[in-house]
C-alpha positions as CSV (number, residue, x, y, z in Angstrom):
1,X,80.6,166.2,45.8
2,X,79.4,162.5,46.2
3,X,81.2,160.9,49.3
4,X,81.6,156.8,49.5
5,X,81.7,155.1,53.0
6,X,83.9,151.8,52.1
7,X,84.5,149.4,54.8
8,X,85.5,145.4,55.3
9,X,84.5,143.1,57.8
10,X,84.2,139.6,59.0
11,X,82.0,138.8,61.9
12,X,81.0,142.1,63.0
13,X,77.6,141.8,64.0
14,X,78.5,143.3,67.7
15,X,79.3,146.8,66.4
16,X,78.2,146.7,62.7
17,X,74.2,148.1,63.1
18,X,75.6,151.1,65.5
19,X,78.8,152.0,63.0
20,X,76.8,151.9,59.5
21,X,73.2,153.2,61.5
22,X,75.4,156.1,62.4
23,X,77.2,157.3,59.5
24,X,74.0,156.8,56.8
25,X,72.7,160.0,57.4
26,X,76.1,161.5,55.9
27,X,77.5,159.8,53.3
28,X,76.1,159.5,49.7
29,X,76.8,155.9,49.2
30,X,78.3,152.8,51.6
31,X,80.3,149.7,49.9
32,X,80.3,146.5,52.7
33,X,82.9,144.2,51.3
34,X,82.0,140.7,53.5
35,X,85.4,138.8,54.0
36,X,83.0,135.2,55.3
37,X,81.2,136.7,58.0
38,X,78.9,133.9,59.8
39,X,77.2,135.8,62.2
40,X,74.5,137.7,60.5
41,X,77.0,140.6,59.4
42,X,76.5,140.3,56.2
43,X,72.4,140.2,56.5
44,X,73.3,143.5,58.9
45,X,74.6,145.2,56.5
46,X,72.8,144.7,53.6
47,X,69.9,146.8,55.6
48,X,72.0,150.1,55.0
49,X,74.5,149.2,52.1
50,X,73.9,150.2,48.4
51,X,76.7,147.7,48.0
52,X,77.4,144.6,49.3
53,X,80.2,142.6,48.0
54,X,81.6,138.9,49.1
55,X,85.6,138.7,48.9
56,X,87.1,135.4,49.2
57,X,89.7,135.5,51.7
58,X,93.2,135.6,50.9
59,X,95.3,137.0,53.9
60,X,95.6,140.5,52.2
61,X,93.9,143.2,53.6
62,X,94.7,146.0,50.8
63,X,92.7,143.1,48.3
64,X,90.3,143.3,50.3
65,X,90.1,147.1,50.8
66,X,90.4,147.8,47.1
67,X,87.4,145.3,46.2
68,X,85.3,148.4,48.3
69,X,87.6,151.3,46.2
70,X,86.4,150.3,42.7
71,X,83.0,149.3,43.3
72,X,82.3,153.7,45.1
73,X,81.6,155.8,42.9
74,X,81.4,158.7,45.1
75,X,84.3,161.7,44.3
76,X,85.4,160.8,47.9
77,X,86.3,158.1,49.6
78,X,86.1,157.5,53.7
79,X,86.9,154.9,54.7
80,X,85.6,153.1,58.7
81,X,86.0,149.6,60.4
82,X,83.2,148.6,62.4
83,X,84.1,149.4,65.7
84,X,85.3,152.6,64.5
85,X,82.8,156.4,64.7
86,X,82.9,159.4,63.5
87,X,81.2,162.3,65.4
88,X,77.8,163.9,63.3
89,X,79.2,167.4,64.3
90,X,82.8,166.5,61.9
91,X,81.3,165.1,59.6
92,X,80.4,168.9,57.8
93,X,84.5,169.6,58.7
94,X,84.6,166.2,56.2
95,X,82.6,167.9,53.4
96,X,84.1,171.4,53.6
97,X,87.9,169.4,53.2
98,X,86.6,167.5,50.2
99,X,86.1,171.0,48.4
100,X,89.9,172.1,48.3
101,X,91.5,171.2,45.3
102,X,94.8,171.6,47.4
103,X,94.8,168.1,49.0
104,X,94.3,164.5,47.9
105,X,93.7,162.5,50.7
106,X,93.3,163.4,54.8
107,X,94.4,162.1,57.7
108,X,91.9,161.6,60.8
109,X,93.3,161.1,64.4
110,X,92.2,157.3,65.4
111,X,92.0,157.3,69.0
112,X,92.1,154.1,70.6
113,X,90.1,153.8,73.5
114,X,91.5,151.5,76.7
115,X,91.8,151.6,80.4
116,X,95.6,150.5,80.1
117,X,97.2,153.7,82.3
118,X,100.7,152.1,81.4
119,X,100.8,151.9,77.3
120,X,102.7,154.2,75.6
121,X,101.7,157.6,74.6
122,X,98.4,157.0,76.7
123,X,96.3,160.0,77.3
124,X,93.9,160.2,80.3
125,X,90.0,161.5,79.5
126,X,89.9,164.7,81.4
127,X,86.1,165.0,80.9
128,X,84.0,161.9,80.3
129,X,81.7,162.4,77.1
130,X,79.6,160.2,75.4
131,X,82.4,159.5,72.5
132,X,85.0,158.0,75.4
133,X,82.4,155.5,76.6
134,X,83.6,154.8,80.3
135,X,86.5,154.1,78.6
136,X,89.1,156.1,81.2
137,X,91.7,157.0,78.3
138,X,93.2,156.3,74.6
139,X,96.0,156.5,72.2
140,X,96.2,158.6,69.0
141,X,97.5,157.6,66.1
142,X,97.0,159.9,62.3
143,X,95.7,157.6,59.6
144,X,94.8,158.3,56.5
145,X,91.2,157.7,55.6
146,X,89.5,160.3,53.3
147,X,90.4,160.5,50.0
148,X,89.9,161.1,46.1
149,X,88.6,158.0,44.4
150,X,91.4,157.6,41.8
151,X,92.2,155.0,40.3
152,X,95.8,155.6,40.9
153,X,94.8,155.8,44.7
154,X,95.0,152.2,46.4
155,X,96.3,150.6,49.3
156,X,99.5,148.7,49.5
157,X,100.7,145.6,52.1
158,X,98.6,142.5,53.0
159,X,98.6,143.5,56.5
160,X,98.2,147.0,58.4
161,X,97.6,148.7,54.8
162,X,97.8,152.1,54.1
163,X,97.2,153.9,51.0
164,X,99.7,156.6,51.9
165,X,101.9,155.5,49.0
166,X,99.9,156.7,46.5
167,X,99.3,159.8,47.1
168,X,101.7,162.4,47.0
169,X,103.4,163.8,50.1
170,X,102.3,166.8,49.3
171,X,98.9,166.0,48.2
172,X,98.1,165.2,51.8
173,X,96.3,167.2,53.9
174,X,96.0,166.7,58.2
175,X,92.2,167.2,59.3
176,X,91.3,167.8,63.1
177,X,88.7,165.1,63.7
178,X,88.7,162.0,65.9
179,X,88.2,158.4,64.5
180,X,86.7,156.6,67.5
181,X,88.0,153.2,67.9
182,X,86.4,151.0,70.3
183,X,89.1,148.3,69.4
184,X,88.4,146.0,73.0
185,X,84.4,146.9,73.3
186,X,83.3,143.4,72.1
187,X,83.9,141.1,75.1
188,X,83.4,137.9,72.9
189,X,86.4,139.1,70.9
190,X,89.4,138.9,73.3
191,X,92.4,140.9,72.7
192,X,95.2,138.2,72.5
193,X,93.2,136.2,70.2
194,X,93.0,139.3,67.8
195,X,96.5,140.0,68.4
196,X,98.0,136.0,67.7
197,X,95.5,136.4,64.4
198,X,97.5,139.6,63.5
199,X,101.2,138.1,64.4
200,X,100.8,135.1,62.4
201,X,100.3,137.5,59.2
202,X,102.5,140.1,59.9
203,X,105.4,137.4,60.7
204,X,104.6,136.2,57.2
205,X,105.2,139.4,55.6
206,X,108.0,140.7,57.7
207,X,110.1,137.4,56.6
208,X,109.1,138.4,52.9
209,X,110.0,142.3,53.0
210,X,111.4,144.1,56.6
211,X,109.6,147.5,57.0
212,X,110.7,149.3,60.0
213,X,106.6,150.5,60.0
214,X,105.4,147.2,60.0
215,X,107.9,146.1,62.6
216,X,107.4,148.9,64.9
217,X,103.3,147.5,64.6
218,X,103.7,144.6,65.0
219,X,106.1,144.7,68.0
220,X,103.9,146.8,69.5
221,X,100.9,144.4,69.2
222,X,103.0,142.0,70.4
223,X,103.8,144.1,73.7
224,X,100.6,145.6,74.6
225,X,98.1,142.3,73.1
226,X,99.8,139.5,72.8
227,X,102.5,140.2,75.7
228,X,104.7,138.1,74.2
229,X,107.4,140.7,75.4
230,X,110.6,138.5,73.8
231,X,109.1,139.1,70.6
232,X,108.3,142.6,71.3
233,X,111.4,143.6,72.4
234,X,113.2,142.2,68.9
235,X,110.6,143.6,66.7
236,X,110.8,147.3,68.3
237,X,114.5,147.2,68.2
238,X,114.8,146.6,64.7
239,X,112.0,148.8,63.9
240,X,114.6,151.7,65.3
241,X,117.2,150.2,63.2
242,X,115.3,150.6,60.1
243,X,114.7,154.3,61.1
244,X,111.0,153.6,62.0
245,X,110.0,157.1,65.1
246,X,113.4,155.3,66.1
247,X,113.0,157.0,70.0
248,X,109.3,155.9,70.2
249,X,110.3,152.3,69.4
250,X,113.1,152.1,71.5
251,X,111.4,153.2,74.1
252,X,109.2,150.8,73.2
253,X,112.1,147.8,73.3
254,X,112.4,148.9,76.9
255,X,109.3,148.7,78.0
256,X,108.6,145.0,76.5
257,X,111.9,144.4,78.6
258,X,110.9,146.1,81.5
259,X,107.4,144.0,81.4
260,X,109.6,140.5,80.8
261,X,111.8,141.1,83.4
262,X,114.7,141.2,81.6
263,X,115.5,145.0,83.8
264,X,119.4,144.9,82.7
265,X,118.2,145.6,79.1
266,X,115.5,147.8,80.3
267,X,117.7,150.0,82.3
268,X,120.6,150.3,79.5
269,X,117.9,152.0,76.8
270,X,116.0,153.4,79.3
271,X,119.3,155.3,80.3
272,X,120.5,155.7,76.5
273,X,117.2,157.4,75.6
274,X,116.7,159.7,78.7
275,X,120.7,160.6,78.4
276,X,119.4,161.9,74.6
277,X,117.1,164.2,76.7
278,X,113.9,162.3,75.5
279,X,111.3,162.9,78.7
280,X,108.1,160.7,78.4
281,X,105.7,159.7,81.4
282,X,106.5,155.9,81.0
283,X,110.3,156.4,80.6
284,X,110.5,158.5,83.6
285,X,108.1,155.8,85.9
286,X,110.0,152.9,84.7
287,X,113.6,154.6,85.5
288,X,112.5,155.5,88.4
289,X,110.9,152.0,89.9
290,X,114.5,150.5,88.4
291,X,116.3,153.2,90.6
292,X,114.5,151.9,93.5
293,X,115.4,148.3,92.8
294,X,118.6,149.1,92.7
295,X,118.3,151.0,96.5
296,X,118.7,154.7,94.4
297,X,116.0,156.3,96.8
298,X,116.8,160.1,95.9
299,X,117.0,159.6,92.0
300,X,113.6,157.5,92.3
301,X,112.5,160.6,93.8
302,X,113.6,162.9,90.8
303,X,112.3,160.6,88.3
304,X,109.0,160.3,89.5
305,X,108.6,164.0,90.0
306,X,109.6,164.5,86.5
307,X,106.9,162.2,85.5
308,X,104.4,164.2,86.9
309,X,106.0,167.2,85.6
310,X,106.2,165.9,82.0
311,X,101.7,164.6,81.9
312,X,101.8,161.2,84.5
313,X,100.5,158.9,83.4
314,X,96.5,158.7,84.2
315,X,94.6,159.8,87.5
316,X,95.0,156.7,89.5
317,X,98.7,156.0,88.5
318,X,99.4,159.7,89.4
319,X,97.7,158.9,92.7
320,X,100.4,155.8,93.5
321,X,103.6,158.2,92.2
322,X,102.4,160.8,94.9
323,X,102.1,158.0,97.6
324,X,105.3,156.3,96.6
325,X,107.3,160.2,96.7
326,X,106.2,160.8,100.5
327,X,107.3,157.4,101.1
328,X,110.5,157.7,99.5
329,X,111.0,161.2,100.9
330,X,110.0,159.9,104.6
C-alpha cells in the first residue's frame, strides 16, 4: 500500500529541509500545500515534494489541510507539520497498521517538547536521546494522523482541526509511536506571538460555535503561551462546563488563577478537585505553597510529600520540594 505525507506550512524554512529530508525515505508520495510562505519554504520544498500546491489564505486550517487530502493519491494518508518527526524505526510499525482492514485512521502520541517543569501533565526525560533534543521534558497529547484517503475522510473546524469526525469511533485504531514536536525550537518564532496569532482565530470561532475542545485549547494556549491568565481561567472553566476532560480543565482554571494571583479562586478548585480525590503533581504543589501562605506548615508538608509520591514534577523542581520539606519540618 501507497502511503502520502500531506503537510501545510507558511514560513517554515527553519525546520522544513530536516522534517521532509527525514521522512522521504519512507513515504511513497509528499503533498506541500504553501499557505504564502516568504522565506524560501516554498523553493525548500519543492526539492523533495511530488506536489506542491499554493493555497490562498483564508483563516481555515481544515481548507487548507484538505487542499493536501485530494491532491495524495497514496491508500494512506500521514499527515506532519514541519517541526514535527517521526522516528525511522516506527515508521515500519506505520506500514504494518496500514495492512489491517480493522481500523480507519490512527492516532500517534504528539509529544511536545519544553523545559517548562510547571505545565500541566509535564513529563520529565529520564534518559536524554537524540529525539528529546536537550529538551529536559514534554507533554503528550493522541492525535490523529494516519489514515485512509477517503473521500468521506476530511477535517472539520477552521482552527485546531481534526478529522476525528469522520471517521467512525470504532474505525479508529491507537498506534504506539511518538510524533516529535519541537513546537518552541525556532528562536525567531517566539511563543506568545504564535500563541496571540492562534487566540485571535480561535476567539473568532468560539463566538460563532462554543466547543468545550476548542475552549479547553484555547485556554490552555492562553495559560501556558500567551499568559493571559484572566482569559485562561474563563476559557478552562467553561471548557469543564461543556464536559470537555472536565477535571483536567479545571485544574487547569486553577492554575491560570494560581499564576494571576487571584489565590482565593485558586484555592476553592484546587480544594473542590483534590476533595474528588483527583491527585496530580501540580495540584498537590500548588495546594501546598497556598497552605503555606496561609501559615498551614504541617498540611504544606503532606501536600508536598504527596507530590513526590504521585511523579513531582521534574528533577530540579523535585530538588526545591525536598529542600522546602526539611525546612518546613525544621
Amino acid at each position: 500500500m501507497r502511503l502520502s505525507l500531506c503537510m501545510i506550512v507558511k514560513d517554515e524554512a527553519f525546520f522544513i529541509e530536516d522534517s521532509l529530508a527525514a521522512a522521504a525515505p519512507y513515504v511513497d508520495e509528499i503533498v506541500v500545500v504553501d499557505t504564502g510562505s516568504r522565506d524560501g519554504t516554498r523553493d525548500i520544498a519543492a526539492r523533495y515534494a511530488d506536489k506542491v500546491l499554493d493555497f490562498v489564505w483564508i483563516d481555515d486550517f481544515s481548507a487548507a489541510r484538505n487542499t493536501g487530502l485530494a491532491a495524495a493519491t497514496g491508500d494512506w494518508i500521514l499527515v506532519l507539520d514541519a517541526d514535527e518527526r517521526i522516528a525511522p524505526e516506527d515508521y515500519p510499525k506505520l506500514r504494518e497498521a496500514m495492512v489491517s482492514t480493522d481500523f480507519d485512521g490512527y492516532y500517534l502520541t504528539q509529544r511536545n517538547y519544553s523545559d517548562d517543569e510547571l505545565q500541566l501533565d509535564w513529563i520529565g526525560v529520564t534518559v536524554s536521546d537524540e529525539w528529546s533534543k536537550g529538551w529536559t521534558g514534554f507533554t503528550e497529547n493522541p492525535i490523529l494522523r494516519l489514515f485512509r484517503r477517503d473521500d468521506t475522510i476530511a477535517y472539520e473546524g477552521s482552527i485546531h482541526e481534526i478529522v476525528d469526525g469522520t471517521v467512525a469511533a470504532v474505525a479508529r485504531g491507537k498506534l504506539d509511536i511518538p510524533l516529535h514536536h519541537y513546537v518552541d525550537a525556532n528562536p525567531d518564532r517566539s511563543r506568545l506571538d504564535r500563541a496571540s496569532r492562534y487566540l485571535v482565530l480561535m476567539d473568532r470561532a468560539l463566538s460563532e460555535q462554543e466547543d468545550g475542545r476548542l475552549f479547553g485549547i484555547a485556554g490552555s494556549t492562553a495559560l501556558y503561551a500567551a499568559q493571559d491568565y484572566t482569559k485562561a481561567a474563563r476559557y478552562l472553566r467553561r471548557a469543564a462546563e461543556l464536559g470537555y476532560e472536565p477535571f483536567r480543565s479545571l485544574e487547569g482554571a486553577a492554575e491560570a488563577a494560581y499564576r494571576g494571583g487571584n489565590f482565593g479562586e485558586a484555592q476553592d478548585i484546587y480544594r473542590r478537585l483534590y476533595d474528588d480525590g483527583l491527585r496530580t503533581p501540580s495540584l498537590c504543589l500548588n495546594l501546598a505553597n497556598l497552605a503555606v501562605r496561609s501559615g498551614d506548615k504541617p498540611r504544606a508538608t503532606m501536600l508536598l510529600k504527596e507530590c513526590l509520591s504521585v511523579g513531582g514534577m521534574g528533577p530540579k523542581t523535585d530538588e526545591t520540594i525536598r529542600k522546602n520539606i526539611e525546612f518546613l519540618d525544621s
